[in-house]
C-alpha positions as CSV (number, residue, x, y, z in Angstrom):
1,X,17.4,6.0,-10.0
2,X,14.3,5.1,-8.3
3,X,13.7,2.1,-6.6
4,X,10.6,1.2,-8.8
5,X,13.0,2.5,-11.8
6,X,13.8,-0.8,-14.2
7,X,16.9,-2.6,-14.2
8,X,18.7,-1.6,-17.5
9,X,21.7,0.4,-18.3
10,X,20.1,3.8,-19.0
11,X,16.9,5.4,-19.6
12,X,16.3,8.3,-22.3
13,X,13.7,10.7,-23.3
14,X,13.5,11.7,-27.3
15,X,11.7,15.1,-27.9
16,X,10.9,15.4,-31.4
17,X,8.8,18.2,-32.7
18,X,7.5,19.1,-36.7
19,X,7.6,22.6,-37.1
20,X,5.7,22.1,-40.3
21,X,2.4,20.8,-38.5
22,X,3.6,22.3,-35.0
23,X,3.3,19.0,-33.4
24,X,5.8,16.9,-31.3
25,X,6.0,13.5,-29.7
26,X,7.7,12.2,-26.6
27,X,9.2,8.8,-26.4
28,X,10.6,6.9,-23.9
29,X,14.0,4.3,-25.0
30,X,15.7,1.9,-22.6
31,X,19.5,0.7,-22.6
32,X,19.1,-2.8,-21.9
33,X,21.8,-5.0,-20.3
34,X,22.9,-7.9,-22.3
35,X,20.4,-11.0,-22.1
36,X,21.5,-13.8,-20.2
37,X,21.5,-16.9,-22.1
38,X,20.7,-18.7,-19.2
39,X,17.4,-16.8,-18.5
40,X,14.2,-18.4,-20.2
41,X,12.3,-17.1,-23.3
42,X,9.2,-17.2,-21.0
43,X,11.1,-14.7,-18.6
44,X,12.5,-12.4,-21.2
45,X,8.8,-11.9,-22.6
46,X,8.1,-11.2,-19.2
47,X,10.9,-8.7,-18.5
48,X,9.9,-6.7,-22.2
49,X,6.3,-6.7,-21.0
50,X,7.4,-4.9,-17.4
51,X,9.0,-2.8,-19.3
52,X,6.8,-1.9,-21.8
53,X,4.8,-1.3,-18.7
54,X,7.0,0.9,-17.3
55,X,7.6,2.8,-20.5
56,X,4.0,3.9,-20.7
57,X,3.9,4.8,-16.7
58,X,6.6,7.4,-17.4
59,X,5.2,8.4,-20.8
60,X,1.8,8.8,-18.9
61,X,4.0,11.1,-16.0
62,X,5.9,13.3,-18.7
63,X,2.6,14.4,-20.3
64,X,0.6,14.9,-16.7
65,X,3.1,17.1,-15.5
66,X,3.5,19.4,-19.0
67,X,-0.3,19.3,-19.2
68,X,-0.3,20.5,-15.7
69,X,2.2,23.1,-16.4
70,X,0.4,24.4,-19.3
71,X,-2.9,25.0,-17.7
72,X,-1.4,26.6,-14.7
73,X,-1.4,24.1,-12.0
74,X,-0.3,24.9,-8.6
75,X,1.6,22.7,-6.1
76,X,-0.6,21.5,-3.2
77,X,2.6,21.0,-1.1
78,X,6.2,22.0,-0.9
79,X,9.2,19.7,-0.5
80,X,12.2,20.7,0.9
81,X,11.1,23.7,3.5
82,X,13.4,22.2,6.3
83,X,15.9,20.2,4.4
84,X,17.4,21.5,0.6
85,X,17.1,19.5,-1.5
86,X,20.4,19.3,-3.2
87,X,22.0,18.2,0.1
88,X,19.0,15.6,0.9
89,X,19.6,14.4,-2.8
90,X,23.4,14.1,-2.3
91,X,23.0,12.0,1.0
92,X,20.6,9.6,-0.2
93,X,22.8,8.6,-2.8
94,X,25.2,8.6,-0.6
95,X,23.3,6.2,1.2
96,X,21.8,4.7,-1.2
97,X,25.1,3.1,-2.8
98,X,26.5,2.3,0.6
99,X,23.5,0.1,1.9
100,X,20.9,-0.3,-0.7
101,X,22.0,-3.5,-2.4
102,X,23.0,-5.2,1.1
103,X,20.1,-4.4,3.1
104,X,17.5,-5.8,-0.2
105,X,19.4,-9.0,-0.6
106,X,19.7,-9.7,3.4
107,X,15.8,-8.9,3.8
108,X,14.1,-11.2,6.4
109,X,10.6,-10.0,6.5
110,X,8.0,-11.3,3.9
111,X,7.3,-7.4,2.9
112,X,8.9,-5.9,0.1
113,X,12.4,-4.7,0.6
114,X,13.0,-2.8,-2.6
115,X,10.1,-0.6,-0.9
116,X,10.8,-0.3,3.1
117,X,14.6,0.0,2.3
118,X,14.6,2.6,0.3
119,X,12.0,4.8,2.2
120,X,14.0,4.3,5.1
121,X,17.2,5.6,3.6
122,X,15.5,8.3,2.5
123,X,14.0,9.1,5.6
124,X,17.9,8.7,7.8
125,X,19.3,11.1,5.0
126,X,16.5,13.7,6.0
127,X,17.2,13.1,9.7
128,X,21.1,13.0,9.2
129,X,20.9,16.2,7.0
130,X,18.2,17.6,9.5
131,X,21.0,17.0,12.6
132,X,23.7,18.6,10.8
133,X,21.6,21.9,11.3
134,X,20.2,21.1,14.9
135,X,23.5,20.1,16.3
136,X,26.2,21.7,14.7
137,X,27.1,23.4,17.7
138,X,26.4,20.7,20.3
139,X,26.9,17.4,21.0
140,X,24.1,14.9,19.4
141,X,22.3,13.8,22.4
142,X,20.9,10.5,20.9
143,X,17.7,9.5,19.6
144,X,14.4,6.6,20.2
145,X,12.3,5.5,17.5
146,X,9.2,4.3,19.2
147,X,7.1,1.9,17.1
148,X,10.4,1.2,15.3
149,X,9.2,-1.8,13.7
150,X,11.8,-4.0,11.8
151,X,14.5,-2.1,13.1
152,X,16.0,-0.7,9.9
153,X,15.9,3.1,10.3
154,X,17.4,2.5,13.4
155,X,19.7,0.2,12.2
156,X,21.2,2.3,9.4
157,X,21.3,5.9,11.6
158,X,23.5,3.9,14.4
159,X,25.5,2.7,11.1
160,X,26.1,6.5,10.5
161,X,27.2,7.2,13.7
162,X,24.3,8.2,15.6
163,X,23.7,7.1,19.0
164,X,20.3,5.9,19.9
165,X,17.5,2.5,19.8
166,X,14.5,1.7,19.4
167,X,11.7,-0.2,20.6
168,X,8.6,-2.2,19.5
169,X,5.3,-3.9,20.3
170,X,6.5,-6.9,18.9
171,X,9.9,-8.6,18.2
172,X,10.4,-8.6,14.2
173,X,13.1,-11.5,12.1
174,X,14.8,-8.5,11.1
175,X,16.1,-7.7,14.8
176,X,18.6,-11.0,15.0
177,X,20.5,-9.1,12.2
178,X,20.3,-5.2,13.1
179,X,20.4,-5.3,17.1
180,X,23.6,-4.4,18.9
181,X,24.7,-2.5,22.0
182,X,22.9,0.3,23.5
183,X,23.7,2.5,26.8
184,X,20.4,4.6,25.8
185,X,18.1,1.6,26.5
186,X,16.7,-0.2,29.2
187,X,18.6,-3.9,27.7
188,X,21.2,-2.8,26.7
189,X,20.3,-3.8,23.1
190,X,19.9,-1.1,20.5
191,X,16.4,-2.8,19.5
192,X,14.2,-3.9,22.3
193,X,10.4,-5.3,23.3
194,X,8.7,-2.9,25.1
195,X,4.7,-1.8,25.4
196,X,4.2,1.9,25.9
197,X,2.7,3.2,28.8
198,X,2.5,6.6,29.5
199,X,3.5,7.5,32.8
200,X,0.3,9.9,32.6
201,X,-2.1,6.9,32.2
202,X,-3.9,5.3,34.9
203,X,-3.0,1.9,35.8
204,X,-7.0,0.6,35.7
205,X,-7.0,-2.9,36.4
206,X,-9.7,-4.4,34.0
207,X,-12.5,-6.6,35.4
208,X,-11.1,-7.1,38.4
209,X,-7.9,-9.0,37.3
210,X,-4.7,-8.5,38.6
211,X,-2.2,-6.1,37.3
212,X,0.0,-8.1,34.4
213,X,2.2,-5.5,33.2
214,X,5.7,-6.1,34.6
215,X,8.4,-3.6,34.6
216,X,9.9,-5.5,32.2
217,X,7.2,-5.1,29.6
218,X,6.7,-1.6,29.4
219,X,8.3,1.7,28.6
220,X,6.9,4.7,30.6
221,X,7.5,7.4,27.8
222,X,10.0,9.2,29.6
223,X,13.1,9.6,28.0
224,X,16.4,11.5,28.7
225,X,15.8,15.6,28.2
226,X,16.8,16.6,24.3
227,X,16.6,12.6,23.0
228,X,15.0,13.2,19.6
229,X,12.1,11.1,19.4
230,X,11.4,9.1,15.9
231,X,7.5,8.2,15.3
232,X,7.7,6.6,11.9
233,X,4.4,5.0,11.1
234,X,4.0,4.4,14.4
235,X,0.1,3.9,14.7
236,X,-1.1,3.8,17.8
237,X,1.9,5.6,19.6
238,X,1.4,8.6,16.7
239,X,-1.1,10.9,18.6
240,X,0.9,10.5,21.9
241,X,4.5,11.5,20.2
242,X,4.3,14.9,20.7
243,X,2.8,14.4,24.5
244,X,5.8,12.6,25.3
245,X,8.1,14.9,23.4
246,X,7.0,17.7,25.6
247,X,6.9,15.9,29.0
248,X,10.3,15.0,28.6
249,X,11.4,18.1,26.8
250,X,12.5,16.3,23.4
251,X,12.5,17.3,19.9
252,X,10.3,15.1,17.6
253,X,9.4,13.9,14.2
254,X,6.4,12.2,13.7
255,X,5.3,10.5,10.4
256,X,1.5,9.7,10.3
257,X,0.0,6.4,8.6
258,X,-3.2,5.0,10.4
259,X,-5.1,6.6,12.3
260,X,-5.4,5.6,16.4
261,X,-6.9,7.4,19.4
262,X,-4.9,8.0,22.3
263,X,-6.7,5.0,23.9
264,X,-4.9,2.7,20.9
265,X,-8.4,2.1,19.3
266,X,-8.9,2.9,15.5
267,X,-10.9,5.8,14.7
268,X,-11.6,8.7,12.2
269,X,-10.3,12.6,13.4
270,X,-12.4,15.5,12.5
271,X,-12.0,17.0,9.5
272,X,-9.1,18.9,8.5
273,X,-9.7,23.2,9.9
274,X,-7.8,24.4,6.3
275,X,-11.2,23.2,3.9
276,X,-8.9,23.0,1.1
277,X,-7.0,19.9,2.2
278,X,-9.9,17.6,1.5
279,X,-11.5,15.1,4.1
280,X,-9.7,12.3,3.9
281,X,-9.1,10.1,6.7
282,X,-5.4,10.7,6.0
283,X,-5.6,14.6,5.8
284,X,-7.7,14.4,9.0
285,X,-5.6,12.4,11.1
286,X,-2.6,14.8,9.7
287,X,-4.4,17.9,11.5
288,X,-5.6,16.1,14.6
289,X,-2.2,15.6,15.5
290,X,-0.5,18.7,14.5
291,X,-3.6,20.0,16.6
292,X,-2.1,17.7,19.8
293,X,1.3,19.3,19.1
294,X,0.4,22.5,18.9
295,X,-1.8,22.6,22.5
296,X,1.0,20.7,23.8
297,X,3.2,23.9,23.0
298,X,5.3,22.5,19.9
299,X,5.6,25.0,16.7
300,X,5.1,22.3,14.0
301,X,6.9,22.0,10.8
302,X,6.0,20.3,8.0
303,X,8.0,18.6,5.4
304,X,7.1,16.4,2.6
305,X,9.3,13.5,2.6
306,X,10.9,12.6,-0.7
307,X,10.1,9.0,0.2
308,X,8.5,6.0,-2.3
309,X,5.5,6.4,0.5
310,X,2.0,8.4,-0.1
311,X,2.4,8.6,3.6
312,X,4.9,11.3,3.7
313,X,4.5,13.9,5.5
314,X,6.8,14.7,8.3
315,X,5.5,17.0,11.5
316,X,8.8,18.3,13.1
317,X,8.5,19.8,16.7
318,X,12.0,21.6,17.9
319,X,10.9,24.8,18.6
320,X,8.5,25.6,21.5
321,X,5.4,28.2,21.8
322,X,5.1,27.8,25.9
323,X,7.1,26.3,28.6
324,X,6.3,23.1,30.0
325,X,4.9,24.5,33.3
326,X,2.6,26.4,30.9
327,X,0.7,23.1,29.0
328,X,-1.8,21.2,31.2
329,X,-0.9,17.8,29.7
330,X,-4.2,16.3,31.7
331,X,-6.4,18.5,29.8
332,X,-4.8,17.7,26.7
333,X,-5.6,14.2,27.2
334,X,-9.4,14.7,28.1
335,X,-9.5,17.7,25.3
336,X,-9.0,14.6,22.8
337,X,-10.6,12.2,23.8
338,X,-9.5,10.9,27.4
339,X,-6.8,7.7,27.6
340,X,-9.6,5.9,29.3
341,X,-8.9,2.2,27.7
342,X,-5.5,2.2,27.1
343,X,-4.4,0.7,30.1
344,X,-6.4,-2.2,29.4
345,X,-5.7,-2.7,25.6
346,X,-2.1,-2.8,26.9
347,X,-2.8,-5.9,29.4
348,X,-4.9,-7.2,26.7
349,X,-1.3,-6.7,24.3
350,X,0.5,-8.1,26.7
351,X,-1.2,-11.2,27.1
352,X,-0.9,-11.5,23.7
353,X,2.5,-11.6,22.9
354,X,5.3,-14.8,23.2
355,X,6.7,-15.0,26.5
356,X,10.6,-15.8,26.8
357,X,11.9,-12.8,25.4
């Protein structure tokens, strides 16, 4: 079930239809558990109320999806292009019941963890099913998810077998518990503090100051040929993922959420060239980067995530439209928008951050 699914033993739907009047109703029924004696009669209100809650939600979904049927709606988007979906379904539960209940009750971070754990196993049993294809013939030649955030993505593909790390802007609680052992990364440590930096941005000192940004702070964005990078709502590193992926010759999957320049700063992309995808700032910053991709030489794929996220679209780059020696990176840059800036929102990072790590 669902994350978002309540907690009872099952859930049915009851059809019932009057030929004599040619009507019918839906209902929704719930199997609950057996009440705890222990549990308050304030808190069992509370639990009937969620659920009554919940009840009407689904009612609500049943009849906007039969309505849409009946008028002839069309899907917007497709899921499963690159993926089936029987075999992403079967690894997510696979997943699901291997981790799910550890990972929620060992949650660190003060987000939700009934949310970020179960997007992120969906999202490793779309990469682990999308591997199986890529690499069935070759050795798996690791992967780096930059932006990687709490670590758990990265965490539970290195739990499947997969060898790779990842790396942030800033260390998260989660880390003490997930980190290990990495030959892929500069530390050693599967989960590690580094700032991007482009090795195609200038190193500008600002104001006249002197040049703060160790060796030890930064990543350059080069990676080992065929790693497959992981952008994963990786803001302000989400326009430069495909850059990277194609100056190093690496494979990508990028997974949009807010929009950044490729100087760091917020901004809003152009509209969206297909008119019918609406003008969102979401929608916009989705074509502006599959724009980057495809001018870096990447043929981009798209695939709907089946992820508790409205932020789920995944770009996929393993195929390219040019060589390398064919893409003039620089003019990439100054086609959208120039990286002058970045440099300096990087010191400005830096100086931000606890020392002593």
């Amino acid at each position: 079930m669902p994350y978002y699914h309540p907690k009872v033993r099952g859930v049915g739907q009851l059809h019932e239809w009057d030929p004599a009047t040619n009507t019918g109703t839906i209902s929704i029924h719930f199997l609950p558990f057996e009440e705890d004696h222990a549990t308050g009669e304030a808190d069992r209100e509370g639990n009937r109320v969620k659920l009554g809650r919940v009840a009407h939600h689904l009612l609500q979904t049943i009849h906007k999806h039969g309505h849409a049927n009946a008028v002839g709606y069309v899907k917007r988007v497709n899921h499963d292009v690159v993926v089936p979906r029987e075999r992403f379904q079967d690894r997510y539960s696979e997943l699901k019941n291997k981790y799910a209940r550890r990972l929620t009750r060992s949650w660190l971070e003060t987000t939700d963890p009934s949310k970020h754990v179960f997007e992120d196993l969906g999202i490793a049993a779309f990469l682990i099913e999308l591997w199986r294809d890529m690499y069935k013939d070759a050795e798996f030649p690791g992967f780096v998810d930059i932006g990687c955030g709490n670590g758990l993505l990265v965490h539970i593909l290195r739990e499947e077998g997969y060898t790779g790390w990842g790396f942030d802007a800033r260390e998260r609680k989660s880390w003490a518990q997930y980190n290990g052992s990495s030959s892929m990364s500069p530390s050693g440590k599967s989960l590690q503090r580094l700032l991007l930096l482009p090795s195609v941005v200038p190193r500008e000192v600002a104001n006249g100051e002197q040049d703060e940004v160790g060796p030890d702070d930064i990543h350059d964005g080069i990676f080992p040929k065929g790693t497959f990078i992981i952008s994963n709502h990786a803001d302000e590193l989400t326009p430069w993922t495909p850059i990277l992926a194609a100056i190093s010759e690496c494979p990508f999957i990028m997974i949009p959420c807010c929009s950044h320049n490729l100087t760091g700063d917020r901004w809003r992309a152009p509209p969206p060239r297909d008119k019918t995808k609406g003008k969102s700032m979401f929608a916009s910053l989705v074509d502006w980067v599959t724009l980057i991709a495809e001018d870096c030489g990447w043929k981009v794929e798209t695939e709907m995530l089946r992820i508790p996220s409205t932020r789920n679209t995944g770009l996929l780059g393993r195929t390219r439209t040019k060589d390398l020696d064919e893409v003039n990176i620089a003019g990439v840059l100054q086609k959208y928008g120039g990286v002058g800036g970045y440099y300096n929102n990087v010191v400005k990072l830096l100086k931000s951050m606890p020392r002593g790590h």
